[in-house]
N, CA, C and O of each residue as an XYZ file, in Angstrom:
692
protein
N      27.773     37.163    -62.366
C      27.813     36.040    -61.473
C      26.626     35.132    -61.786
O      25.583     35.693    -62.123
N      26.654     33.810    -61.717
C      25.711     32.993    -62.380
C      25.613     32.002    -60.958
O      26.437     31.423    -60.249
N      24.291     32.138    -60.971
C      23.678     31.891    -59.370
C      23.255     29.553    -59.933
O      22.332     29.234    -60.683
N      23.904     28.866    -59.497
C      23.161     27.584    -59.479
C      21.970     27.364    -59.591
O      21.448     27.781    -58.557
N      20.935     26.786    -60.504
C      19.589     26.695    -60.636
C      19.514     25.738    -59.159
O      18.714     26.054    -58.278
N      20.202     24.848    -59.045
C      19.852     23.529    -58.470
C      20.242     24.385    -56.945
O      19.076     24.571    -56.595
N      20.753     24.772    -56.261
C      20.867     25.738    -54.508
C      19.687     25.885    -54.677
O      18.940     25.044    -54.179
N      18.986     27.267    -55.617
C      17.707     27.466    -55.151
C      16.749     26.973    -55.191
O      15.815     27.775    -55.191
N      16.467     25.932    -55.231
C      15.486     24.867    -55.294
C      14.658     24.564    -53.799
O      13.476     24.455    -53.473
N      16.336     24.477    -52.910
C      15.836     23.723    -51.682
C      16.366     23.165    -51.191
O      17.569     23.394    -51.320
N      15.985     22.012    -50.253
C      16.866     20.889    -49.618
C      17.213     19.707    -50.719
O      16.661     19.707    -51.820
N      17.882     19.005    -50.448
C      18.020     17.407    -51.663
C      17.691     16.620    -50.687
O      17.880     16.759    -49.478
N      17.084     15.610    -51.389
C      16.869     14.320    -51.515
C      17.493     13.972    -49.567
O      16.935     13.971    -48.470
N      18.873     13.730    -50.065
C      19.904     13.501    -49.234
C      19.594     14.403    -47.553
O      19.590     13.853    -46.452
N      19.427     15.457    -47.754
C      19.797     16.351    -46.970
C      17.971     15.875    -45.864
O      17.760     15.650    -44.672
N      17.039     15.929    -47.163
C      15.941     15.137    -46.433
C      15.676     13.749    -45.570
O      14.753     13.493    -44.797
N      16.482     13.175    -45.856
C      16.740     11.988    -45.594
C      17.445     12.168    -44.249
O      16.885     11.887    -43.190
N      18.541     12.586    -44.314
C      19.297     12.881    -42.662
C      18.002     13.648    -41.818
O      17.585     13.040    -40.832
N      17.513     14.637    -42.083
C      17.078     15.150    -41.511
C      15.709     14.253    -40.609
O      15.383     14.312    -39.424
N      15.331     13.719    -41.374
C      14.218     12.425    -40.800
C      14.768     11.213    -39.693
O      14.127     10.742    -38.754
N      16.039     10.903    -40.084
C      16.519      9.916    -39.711
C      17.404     11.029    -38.067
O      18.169     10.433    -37.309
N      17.197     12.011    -37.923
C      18.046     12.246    -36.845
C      16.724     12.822    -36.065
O      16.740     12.600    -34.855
N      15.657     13.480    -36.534
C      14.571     13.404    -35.988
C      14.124     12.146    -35.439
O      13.341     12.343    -34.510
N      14.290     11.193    -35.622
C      13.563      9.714    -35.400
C      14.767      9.721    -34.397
O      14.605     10.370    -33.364
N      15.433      9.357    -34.504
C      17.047      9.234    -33.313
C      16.426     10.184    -31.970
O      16.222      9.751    -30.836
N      16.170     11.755    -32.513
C      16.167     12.155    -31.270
C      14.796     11.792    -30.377
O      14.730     11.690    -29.152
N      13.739     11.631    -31.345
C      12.127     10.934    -30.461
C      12.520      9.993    -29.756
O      12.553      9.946    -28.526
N      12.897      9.051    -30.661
C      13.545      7.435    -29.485
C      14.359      8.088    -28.124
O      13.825      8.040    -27.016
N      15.350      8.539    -28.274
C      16.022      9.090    -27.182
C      15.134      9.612    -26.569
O      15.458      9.344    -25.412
N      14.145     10.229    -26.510
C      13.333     11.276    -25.608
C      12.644     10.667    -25.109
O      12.276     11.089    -24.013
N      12.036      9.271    -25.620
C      11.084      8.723    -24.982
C      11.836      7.634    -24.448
O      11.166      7.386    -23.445
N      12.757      6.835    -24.445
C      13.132      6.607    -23.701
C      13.703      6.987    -22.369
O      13.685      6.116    -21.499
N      14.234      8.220    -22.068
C      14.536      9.136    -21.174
C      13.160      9.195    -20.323
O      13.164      8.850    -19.142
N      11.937      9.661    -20.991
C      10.625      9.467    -20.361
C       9.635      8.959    -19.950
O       8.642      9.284    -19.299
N      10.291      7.565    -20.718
C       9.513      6.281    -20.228
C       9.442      5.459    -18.748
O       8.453      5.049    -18.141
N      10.888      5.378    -18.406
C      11.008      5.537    -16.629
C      10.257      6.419    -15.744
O       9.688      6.162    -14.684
N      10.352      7.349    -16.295
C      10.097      8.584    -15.116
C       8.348      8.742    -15.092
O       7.825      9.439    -14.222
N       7.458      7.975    -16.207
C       6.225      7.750    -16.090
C       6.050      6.797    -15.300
O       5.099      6.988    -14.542
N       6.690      5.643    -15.138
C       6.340      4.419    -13.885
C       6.789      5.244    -13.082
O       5.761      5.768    -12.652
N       7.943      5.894    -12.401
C       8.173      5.966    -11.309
C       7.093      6.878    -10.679
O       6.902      6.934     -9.464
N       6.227      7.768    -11.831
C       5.047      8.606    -11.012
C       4.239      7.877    -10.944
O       3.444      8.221    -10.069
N       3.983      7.018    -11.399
C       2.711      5.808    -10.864
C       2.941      5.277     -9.928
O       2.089      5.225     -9.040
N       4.028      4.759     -9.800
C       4.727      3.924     -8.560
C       4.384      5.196     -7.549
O       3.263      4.933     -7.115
N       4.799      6.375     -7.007
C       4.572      7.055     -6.299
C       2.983      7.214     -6.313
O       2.569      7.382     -5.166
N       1.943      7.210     -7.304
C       0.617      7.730     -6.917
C       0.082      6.225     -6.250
O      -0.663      6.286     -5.272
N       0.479      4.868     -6.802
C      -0.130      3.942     -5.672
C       0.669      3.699     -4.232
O       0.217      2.967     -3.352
N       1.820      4.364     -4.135
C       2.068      4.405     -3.065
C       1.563      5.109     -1.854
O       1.422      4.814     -0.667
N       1.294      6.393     -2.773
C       0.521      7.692     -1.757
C      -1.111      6.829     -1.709
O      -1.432      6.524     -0.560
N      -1.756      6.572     -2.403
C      -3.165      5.882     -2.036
C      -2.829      4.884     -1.380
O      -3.715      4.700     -0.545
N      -1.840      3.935     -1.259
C      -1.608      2.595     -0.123
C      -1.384      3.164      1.311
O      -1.418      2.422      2.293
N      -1.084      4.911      1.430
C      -0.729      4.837      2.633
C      -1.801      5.554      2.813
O      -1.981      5.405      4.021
N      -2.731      6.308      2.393
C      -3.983      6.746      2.726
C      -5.025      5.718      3.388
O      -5.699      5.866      4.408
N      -4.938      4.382      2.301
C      -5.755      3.194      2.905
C      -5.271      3.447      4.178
O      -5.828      4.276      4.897
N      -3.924      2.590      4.671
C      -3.342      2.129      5.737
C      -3.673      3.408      6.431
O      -4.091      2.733      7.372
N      -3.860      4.554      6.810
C      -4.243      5.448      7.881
C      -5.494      5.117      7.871
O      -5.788      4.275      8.720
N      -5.970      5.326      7.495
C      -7.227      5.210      7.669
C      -7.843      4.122      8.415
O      -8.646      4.278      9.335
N      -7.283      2.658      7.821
C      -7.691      1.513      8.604
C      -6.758      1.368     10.162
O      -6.712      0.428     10.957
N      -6.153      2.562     10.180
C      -4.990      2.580     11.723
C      -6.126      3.588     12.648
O      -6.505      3.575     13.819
N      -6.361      4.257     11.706
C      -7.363      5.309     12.800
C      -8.917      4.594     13.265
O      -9.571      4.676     14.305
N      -9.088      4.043     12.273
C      -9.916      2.943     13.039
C      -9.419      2.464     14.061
O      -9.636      2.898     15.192
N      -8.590      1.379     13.747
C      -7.798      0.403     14.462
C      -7.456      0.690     15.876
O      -7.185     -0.232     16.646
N      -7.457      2.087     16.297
C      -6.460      2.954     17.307
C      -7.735      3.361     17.914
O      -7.388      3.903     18.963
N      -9.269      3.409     17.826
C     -10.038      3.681     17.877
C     -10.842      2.524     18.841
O     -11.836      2.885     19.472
N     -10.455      1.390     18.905
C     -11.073      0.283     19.293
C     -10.583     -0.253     20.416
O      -9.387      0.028     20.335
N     -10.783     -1.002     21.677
C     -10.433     -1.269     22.661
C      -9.141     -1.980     22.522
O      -8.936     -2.178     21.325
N      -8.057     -2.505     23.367
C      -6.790     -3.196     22.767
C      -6.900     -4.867     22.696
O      -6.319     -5.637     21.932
N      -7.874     -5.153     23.791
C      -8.482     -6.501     23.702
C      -9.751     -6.540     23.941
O     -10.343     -5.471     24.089
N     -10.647     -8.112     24.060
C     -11.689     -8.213     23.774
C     -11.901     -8.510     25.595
O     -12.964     -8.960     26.022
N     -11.110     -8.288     26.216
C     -11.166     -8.520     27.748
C     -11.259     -7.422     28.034
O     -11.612     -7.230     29.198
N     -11.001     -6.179     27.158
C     -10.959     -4.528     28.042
C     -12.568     -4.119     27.321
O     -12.834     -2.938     27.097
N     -13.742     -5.428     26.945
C     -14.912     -4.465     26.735
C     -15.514     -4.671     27.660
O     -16.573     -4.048     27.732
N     -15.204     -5.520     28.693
C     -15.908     -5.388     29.856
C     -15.609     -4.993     31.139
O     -16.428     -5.069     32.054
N     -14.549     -4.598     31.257
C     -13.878     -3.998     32.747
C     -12.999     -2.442     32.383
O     -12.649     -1.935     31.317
N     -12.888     -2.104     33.511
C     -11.861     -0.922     32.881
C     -10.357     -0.876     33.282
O      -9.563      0.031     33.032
N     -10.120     -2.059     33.969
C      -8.424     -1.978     34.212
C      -8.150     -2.750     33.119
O      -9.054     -3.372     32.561
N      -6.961     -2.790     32.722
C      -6.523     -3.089     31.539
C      -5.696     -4.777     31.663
O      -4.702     -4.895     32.379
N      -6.142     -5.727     31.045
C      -5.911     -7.138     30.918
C      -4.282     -7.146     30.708
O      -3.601     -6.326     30.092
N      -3.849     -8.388     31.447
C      -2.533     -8.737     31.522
C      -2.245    -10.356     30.629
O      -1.994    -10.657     29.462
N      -2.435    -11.076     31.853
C      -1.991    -12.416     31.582
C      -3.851    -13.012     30.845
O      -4.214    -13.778     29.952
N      -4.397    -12.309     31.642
C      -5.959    -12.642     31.052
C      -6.542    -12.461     30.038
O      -7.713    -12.836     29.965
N      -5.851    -11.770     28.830
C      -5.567    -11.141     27.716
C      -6.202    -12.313     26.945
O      -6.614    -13.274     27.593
N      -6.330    -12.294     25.323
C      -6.893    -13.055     24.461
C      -5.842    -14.182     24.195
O      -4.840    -13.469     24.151
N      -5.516    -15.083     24.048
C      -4.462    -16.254     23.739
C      -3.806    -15.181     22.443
O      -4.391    -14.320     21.785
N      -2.171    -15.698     22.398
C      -1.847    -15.143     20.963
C      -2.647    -15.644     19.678
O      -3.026    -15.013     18.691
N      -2.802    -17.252     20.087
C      -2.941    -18.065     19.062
C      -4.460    -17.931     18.704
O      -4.892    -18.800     17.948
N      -5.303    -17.002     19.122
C      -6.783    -16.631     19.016
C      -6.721    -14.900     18.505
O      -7.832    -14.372     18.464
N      -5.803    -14.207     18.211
C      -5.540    -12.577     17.855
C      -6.460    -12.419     16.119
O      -5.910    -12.091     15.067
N      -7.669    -12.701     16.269
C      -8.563    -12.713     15.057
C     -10.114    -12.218     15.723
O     -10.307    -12.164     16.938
N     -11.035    -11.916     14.812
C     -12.031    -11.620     15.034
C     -12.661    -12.969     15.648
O     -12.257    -14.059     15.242
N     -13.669    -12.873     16.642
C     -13.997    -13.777     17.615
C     -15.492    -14.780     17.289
O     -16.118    -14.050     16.521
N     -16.012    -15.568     17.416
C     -16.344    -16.338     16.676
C     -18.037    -15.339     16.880
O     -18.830    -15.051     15.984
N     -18.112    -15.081     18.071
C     -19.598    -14.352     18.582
C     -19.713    -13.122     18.424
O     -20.537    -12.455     19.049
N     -18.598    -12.463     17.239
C     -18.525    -10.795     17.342
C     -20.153    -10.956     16.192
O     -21.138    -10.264     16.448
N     -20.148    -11.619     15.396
C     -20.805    -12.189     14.089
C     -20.316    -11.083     12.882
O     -21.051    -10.413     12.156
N     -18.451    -11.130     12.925
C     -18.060    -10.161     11.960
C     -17.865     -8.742     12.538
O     -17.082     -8.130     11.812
N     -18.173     -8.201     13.291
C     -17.985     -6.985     13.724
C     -16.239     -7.278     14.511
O     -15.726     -8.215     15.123
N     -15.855     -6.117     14.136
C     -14.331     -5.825     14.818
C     -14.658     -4.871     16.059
O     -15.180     -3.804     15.738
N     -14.469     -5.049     17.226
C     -14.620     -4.710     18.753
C     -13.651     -4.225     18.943
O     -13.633     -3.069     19.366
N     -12.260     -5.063     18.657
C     -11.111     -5.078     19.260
C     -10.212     -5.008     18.542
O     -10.511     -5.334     17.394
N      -8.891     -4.634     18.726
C      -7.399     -4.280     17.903
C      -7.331     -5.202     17.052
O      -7.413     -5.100     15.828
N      -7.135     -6.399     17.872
C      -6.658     -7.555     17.201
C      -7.783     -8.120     16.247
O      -7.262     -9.056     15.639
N      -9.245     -7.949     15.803
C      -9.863     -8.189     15.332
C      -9.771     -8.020     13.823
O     -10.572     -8.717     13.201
N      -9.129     -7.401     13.245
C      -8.820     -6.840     12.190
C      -7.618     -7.238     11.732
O      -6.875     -6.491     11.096
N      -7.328     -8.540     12.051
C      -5.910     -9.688     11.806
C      -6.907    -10.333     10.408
O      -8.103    -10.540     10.615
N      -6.349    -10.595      9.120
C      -6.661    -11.202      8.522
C      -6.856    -12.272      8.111
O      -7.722    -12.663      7.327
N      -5.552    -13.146      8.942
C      -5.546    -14.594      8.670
C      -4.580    -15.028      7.742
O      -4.441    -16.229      7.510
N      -3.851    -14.101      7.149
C      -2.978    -14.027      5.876
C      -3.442    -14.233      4.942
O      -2.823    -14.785      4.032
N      -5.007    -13.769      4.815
C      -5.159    -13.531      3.483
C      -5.739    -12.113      2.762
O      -6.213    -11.248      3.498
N      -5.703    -11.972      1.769
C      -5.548    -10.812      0.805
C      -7.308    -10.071      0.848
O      -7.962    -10.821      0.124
N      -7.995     -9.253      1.247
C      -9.012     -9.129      1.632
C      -8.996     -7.696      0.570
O      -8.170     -6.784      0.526
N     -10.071     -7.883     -0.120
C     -10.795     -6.158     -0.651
C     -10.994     -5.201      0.278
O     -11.451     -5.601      1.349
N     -10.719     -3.746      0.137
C     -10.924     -3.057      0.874
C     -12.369     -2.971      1.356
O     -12.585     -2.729      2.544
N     -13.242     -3.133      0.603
C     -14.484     -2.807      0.615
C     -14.940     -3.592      1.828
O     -15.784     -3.103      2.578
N     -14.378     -4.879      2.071
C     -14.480     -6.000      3.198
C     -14.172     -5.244      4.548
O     -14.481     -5.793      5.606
N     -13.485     -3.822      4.546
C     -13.197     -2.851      5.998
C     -14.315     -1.369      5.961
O     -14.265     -0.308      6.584
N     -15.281     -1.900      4.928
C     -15.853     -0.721      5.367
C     -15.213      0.647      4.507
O     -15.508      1.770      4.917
N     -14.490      0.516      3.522
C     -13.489      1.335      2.818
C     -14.289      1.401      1.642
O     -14.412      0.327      1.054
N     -14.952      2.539      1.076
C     -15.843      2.061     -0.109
C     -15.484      3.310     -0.858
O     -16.129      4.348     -1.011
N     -14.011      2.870     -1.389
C     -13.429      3.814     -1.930
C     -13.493      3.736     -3.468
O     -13.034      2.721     -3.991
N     -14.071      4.806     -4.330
C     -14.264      4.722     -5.705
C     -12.778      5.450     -6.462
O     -11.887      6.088     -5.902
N     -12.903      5.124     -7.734
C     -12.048      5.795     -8.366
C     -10.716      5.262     -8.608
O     -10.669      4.358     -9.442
N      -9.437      5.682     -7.972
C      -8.394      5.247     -8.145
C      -8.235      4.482     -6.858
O      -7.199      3.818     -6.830
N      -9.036      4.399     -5.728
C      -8.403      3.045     -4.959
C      -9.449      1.982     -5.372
O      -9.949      1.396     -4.412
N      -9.863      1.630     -6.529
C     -10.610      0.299     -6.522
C      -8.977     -0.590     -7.039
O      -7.959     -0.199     -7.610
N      -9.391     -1.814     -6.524
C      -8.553     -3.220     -7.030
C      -7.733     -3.230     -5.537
O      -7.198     -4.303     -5.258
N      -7.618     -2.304     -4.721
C      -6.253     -2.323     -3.548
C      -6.472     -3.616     -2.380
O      -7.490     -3.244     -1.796
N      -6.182     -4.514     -1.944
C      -6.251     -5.702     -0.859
C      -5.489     -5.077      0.446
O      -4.871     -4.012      0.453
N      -5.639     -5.830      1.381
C      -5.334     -5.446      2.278
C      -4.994     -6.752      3.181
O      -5.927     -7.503      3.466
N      -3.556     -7.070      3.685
C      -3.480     -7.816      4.488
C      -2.788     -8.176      5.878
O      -1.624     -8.573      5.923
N      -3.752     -7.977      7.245
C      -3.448     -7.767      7.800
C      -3.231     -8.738      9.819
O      -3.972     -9.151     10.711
N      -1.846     -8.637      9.549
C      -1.494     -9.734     10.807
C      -1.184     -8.984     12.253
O      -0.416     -8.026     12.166
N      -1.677     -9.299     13.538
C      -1.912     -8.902     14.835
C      -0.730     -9.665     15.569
O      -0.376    -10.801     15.255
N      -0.261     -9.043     16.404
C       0.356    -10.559     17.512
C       1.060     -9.248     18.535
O       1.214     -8.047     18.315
N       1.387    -10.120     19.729
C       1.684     -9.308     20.703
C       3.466     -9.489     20.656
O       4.089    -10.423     20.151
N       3.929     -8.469     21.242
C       5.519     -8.067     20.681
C       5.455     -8.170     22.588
O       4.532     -7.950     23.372
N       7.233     -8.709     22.850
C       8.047     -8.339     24.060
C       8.474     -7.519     24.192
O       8.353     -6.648     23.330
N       9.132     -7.322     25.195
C      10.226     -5.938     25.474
C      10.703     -5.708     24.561
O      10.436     -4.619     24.053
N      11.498     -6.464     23.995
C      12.558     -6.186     23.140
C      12.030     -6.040     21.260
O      12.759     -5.952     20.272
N      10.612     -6.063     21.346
C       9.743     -5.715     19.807
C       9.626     -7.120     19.132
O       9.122     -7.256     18.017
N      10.097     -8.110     19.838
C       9.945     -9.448     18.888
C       8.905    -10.119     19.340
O       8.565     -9.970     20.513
N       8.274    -10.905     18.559
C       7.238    -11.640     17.930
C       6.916    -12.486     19.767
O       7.910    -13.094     20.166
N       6.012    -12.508     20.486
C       6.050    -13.395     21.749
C       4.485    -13.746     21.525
O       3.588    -13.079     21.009
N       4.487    -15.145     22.148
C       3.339    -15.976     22.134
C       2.850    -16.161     23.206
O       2.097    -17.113     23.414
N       3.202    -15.219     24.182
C       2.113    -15.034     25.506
C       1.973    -14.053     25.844
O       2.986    -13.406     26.106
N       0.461    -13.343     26.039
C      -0.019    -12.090     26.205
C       0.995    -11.489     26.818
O       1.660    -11.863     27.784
N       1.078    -10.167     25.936
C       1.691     -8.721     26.778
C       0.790     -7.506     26.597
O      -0.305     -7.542     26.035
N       1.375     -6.398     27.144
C       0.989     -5.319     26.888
C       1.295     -4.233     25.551
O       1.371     -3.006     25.479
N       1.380     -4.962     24.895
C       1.736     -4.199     23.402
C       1.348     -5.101     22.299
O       1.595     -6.305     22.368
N       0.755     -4.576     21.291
C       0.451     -5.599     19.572
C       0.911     -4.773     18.804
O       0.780     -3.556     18.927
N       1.489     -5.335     17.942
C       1.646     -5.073     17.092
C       0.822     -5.583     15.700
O       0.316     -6.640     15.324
N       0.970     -4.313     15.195
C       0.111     -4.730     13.784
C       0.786     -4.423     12.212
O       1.130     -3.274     11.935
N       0.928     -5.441     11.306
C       1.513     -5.330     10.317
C       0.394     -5.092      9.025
O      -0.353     -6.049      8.824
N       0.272     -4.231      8.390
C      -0.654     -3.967      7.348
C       0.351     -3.813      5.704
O       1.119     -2.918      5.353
N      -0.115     -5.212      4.918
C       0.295     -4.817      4.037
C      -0.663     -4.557      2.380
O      -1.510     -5.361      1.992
N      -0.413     -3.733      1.885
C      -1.299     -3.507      0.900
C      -0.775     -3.927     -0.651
O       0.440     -3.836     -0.825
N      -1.291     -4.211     -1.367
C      -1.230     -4.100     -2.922
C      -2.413     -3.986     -3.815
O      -3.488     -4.534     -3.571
N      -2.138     -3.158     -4.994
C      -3.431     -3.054     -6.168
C      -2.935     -4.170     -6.539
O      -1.755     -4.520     -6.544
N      -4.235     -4.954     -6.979
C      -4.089     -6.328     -7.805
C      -3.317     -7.515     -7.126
O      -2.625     -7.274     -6.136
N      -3.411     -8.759     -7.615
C      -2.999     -9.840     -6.922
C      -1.536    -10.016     -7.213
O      -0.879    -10.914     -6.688
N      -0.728     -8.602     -8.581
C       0.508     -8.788     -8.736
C       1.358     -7.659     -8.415
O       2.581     -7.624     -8.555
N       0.295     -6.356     -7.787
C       0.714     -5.337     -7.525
C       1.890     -5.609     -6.357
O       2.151     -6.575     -5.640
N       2.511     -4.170     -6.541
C       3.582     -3.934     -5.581
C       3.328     -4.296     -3.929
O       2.199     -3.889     -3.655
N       3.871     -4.818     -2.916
C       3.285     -4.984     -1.714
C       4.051     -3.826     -0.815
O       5.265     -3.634     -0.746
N       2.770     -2.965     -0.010
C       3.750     -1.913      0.139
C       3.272     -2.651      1.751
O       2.266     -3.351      1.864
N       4.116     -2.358      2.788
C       4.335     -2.794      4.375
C       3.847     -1.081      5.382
O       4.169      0.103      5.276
N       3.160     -1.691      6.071
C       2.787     -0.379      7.248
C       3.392     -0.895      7.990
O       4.231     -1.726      7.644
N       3.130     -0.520      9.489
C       3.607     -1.325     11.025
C       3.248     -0.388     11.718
O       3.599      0.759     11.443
N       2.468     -0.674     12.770
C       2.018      0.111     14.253
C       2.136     -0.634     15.126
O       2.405     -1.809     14.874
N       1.957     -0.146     16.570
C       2.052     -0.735     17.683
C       0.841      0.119     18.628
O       0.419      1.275     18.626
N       0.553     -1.094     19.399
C      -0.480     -0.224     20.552
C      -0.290     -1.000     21.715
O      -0.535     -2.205     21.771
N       0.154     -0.302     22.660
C       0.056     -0.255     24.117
C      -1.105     -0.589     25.061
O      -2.121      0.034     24.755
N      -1.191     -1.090     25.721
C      -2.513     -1.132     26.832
C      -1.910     -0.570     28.145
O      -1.428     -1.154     29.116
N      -2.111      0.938     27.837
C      -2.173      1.102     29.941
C      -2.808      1.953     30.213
O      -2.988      2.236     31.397
């Protein structure tokens, strides 16, 4: 029996060639398959740090009198309440937040570091922006003192980051 010089040699030319070219086929495929699923864990790790901020600035928040009329009496303000159209830090606090509503931003995009948040590491770049107003019975937006605010906190890393939305409410009774 007379064995082929050229079998035992090895692979050919040819046979090398496929073999590269379906290796390369299957990398592309793989990384594409894995290329999603790396944003979507990022997307989840600034989500989990946006809601760490947002507790944090709620446990403050929840921490502080409900108006700037309940730092001096102890029954709780009605109609005597702060104007809606005044639900911002007060001109004589000189920056200090007293009150719920003090911590309304104005609609604009504020560094954390601006709340006292002097968070290193992976929450640097995060803003914070945050609007106050008093809600009716029925949870909608009303422009004359009640007994409930609501507070909308929204966060993003960077000025193009994702905007992620909180929402609380606080009661006065």
């Amino acid at each position: 029996m007379v064995v082929s010089r050229h079998n035992a040699q090895g692979f050919t030319l040819v046979e090398n060639v496929m073999a590269i070219c379906m290796m390369g086929f299957l990398m592309v495929s793989f990384t594409s398959l894995l290329a999603p699923q790396a944003v979507q864990t990022a997307d989840t790790l600034t989500q989990q740090r946006a809601s760490q901020i947002a507790s944090l600035l709620l446990q403050e928040m929840y921490t502080r009198p409900f108006d700037e009329q309940n730092l001096s009496q102890l029954q709780r303000c009605e109609a005597n309440c702060t104007p809606a159209t005044a639900l911002q830090s007060e001109a004589d606090d000189n920056g200090l937040r007293d009150d719920f509503d003090d911590y309304d931003t104005q609609d604009q995009w504020l560094d954390i570091s601006q709340f006292a948040l002097f968070l290193d590491g992976p929450y640097e770049g995060f803003e914070i922006n945050i609007d106050v107003e008093y809600v009716d019975g029925n949870w909608g937006s009303s422009v004359t003192p009640t007994a409930t605010k609501h507070a909308q906190i929204l966060t993003r890393r960077g000025e193009n980051g994702e905007v992620i939305e909180f929402h609380a409410y606080r009661s006065n009774f």
